[in-house]
N, C-alpha and C positions, 0 to 999 in steps of 0.2 A: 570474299577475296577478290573476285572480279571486281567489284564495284571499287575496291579502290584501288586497284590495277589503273582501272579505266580514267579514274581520277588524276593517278600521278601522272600518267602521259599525258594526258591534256594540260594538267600543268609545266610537264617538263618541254611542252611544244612551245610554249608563248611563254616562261618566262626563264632569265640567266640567273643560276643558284648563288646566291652570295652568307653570306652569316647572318645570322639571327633567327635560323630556321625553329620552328618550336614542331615536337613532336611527343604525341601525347599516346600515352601506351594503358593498354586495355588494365594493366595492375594497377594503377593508379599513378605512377612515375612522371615525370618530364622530362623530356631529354633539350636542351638547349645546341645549335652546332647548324650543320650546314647539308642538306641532302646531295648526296654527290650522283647519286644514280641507283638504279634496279640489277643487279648481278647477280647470276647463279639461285634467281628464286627472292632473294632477298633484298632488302631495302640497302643501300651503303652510305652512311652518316658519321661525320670527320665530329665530331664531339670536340665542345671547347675545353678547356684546360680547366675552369673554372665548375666545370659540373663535376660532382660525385655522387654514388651511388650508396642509399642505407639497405642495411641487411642485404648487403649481396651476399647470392647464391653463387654456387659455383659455376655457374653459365656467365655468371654478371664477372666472377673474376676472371673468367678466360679473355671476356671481353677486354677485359683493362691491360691486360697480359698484352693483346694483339697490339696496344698503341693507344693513338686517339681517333683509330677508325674500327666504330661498331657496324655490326650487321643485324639487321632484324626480319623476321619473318614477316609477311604481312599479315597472320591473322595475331601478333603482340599489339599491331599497331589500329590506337582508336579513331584517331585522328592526324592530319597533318596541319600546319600553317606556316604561309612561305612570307619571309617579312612583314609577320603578322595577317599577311592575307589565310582567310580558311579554304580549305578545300570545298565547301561547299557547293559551291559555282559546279563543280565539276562532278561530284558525289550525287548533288537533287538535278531534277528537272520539274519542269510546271505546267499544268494543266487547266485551260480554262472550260470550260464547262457550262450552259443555263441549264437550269430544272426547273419543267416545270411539274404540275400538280396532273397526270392525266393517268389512264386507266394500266401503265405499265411506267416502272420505274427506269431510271432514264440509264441508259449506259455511258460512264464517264468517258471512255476509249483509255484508261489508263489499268494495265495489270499486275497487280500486286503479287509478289512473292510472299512466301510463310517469313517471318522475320524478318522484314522489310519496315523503316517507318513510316509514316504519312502523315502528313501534315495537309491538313483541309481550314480553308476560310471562305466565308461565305456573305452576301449583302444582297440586297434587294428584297424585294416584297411580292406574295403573291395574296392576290384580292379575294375574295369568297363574299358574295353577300355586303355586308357593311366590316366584314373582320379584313383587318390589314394584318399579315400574317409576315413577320421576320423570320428569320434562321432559328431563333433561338424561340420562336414556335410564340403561344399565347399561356396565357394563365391554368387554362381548363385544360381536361385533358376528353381525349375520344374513344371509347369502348369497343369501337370498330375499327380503331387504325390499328396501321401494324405493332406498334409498343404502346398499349393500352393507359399504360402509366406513364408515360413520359407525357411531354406537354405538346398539344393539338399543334399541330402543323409543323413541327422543330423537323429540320432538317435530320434525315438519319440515313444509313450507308449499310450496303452489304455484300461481300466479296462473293463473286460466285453466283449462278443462276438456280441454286437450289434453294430452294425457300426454306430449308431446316438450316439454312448458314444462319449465323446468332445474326441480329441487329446492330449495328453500331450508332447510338446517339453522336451526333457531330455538334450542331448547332452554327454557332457562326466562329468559331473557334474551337479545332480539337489536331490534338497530334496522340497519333495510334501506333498500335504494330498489329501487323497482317500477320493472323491467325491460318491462315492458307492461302494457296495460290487461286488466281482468279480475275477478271475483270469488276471493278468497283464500281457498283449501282447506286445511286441517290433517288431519294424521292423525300416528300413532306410527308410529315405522319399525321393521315387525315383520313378517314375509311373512306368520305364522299371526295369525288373528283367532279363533280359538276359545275359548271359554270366558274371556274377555277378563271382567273386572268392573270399574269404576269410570271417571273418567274424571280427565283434565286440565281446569281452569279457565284456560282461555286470556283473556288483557285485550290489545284490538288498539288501538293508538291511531293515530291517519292521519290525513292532515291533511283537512280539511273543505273540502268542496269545496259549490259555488254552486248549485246544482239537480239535480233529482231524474236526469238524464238525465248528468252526472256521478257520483252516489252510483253508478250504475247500477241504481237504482230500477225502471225499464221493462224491464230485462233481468237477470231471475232467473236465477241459474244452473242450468247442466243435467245437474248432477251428475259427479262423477267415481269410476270404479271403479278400486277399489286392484289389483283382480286384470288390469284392462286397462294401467295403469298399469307394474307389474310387468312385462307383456309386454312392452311397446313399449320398457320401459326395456332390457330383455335384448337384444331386437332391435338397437338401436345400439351396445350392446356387444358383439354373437358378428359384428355383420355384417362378412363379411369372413372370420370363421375360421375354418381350413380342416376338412376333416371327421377325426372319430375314430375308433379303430377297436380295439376290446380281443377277446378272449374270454373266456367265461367256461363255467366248469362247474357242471351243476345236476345235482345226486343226484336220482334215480328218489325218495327220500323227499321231495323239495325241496315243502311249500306256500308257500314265496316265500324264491328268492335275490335277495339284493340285487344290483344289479349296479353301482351305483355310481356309474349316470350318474342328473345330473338331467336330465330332458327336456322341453321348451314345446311349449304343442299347433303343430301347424302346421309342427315340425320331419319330415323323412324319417330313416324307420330303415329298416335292411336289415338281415334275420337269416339265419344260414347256419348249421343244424344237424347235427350227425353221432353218430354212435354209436348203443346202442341201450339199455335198460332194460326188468328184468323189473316187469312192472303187476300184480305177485302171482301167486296160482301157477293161477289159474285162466285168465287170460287170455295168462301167460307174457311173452314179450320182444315188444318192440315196437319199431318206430322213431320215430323226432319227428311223426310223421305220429299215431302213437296206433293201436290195435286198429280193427277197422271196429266201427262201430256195433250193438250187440246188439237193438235195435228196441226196447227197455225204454224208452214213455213216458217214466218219470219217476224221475231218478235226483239225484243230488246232487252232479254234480258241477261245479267252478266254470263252466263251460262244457260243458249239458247237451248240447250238436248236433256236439261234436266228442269224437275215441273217446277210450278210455280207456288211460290213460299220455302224450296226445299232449302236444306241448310249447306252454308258455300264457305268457302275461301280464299283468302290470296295472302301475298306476300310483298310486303310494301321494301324496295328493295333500300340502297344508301344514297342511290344516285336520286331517290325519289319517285322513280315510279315504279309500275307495279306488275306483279306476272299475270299469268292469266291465271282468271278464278277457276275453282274445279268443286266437284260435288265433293259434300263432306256427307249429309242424310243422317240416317241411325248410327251408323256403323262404321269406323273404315282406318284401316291401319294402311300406312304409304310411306314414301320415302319424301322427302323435304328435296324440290325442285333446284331450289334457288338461294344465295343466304337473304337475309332478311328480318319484318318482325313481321307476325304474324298474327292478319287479321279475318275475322267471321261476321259471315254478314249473312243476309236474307236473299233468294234467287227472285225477284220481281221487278216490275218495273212503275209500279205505282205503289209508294209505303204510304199515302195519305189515310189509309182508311183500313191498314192494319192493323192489328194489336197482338198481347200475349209475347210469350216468349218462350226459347228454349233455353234447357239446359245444358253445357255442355262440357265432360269432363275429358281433359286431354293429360297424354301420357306420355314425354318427349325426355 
């Protein structure tokens, strides 16, 4: 109701009411005639001679009763247009906006109301590697961005800093309605932000709303992070599924097997080691546990405090690189640091002249 309150004034500031007004009502109706004004709550429209009304209801026959000046509420009315001009001008506003590709999603500065429209378009290019990525995203899609299934890079939106708010796919063309109230986030749907260059020109168009305390002026947004996001999104997807269980083998050469799971920090793993490897020919065979420690300060290998050949880990993250290793040995149930994929390797610092291998069965 506000919002076309706000509209008729504005049009009734800058233009003089003459005939031909079209006035288009929420039941499907058209009223043809001339807007005379706003009175007592209601709209007041001088109705030409030429319009009549099907299946009126007894509200519609009171009206005819009064003359050829109706009144209407403004929540009957859908629309206005004043000699064919639309209300729009006065109903939307527009927002310009760049996005780019980086580790939090960008805040448009526009706040949407719950049943609000929006209307979003979007151009430009952001670069990655050799991919030239539009709005409407690439072919492939990425198992790490935030909508797994939609397509790698596509522009997408989401109301609100709480990362359980749904996703909205945009692309380079979408008109929506606001599911609740909030500030509107954009980002590319893209798990990695590295080396990201250029950005999308996003234009927001929403409808205009009556004071600052509407725009949501008083309440700036407070940012959202795409890698929290990401989580929480995984969270309602894995909750619920049950645990995995593979093995895998890591050569005594091994500085990183893949092992093929992806892991989010906060997950539990459990490793169960066996076998044994020689850690060259000075220190000879070892078990997952690693040689004891030779009291040598300072040495190089990925995990100085644990011996040498013991059994290691790390997590290669989206951005590319990598956490720190930490001892995995015989034995060892933890909590997953970092998300990532997760790989096992060997604690030394010369593999030329190792060999064997371990076994290693993991439980995530």
């Amino acid at each position: 109701m506000k919002k076309i309150l706000l509209a008729l004034v504005m049009v009734f500031a800058a233009a003089t009411f003459c005939a031909a007004d079209t006035i288009y009502l929420r039941d499907g109706r058209t009223i043809q005639g001339t807007l005379l004004g706003f009175v007592n709550g209601r709209f007041v429209v001088r109705v030409e001679p030429r319009y009549s009304i099907n299946n009126q209801s007894n509200a519609d026959r009171t009206r005819r009763d009064e003359g050829d000046i109706q009144y209407f509420r403004p929540e009957e009315i859908d629309r206005i247009e004043i000699e064919g001009r639309t209300l729009d001008e006065g109903r939307f506003e527009t927002h310009n906006v760049q996005v780019t590709l980086d580790s939090n999603w960008v805040d448009s500065g526009v706040y949407v109301r719950r049943g609000e429209r929006v209307q979003v378009s979007a151009s430009g290019v952001i670069t990655v590697g050799r991919n030239r990525i539009t709005p409407d995203g690439l072919r492939s899609t990425d198992p790490t961005a935030p909508l797994p299934n939609a397509s790698e890079g596509k522009l997408i939106g989401a109301i609100g800093d709480d990362s359980r708010a749904p996703i909205i796919e945009l692309g380079s063309a979408r008109e929506f309605t606001a599911d609740r109230n909030g500030r509107l986030y954009l980002t590319a749907n893209r798990g990695s932000y590295a080396d990201a260059r250029g950005s999308f020109n996003v234009q927001i168009r929403s409808e205009r709303s009556q004071d600052a305390y509407d725009r949501g002026q008083d309440y700036p947004g407070r940012g959202r992070s795409r890698d929290r996001d990401n989580r929480d999104t995984r969270d309602n997807r894995d909750r619920g599924r049950t645990p995995q269980e593979v093995t895998i083998n890591v050569p005594g050469t091994s500085r990183g097997t893949d092992t093929g799971i992806d892991v989010r920090a906060g997950d539990q793993i459990t490793f169960s080691a066996t076998g044994t490897i020689v850690a060259g020919r000075r220190v000879g065979e070892v078990s997952p546990e690693g040689a004891r420690s030779s009291g040598i300060a300072i040495n190089a290998r990925p995990v100085p405090t644990a011996g040498v050949g013991a059994l290691i880990a790390y997590i290669r993250m989206s951005n590319g690189q990598t956490s720190q290793a930490y001892l995995i040995g015989s034995n060892l149930t933890t909590t997953v640091p970092t998300d990532g994929r997760l790989f096992l390797a060997i604690n030394d610092d010369d593999y030329s002249d190792n060999s064997g291998s371990f076994s290693v069965r993991i439980r995530y």
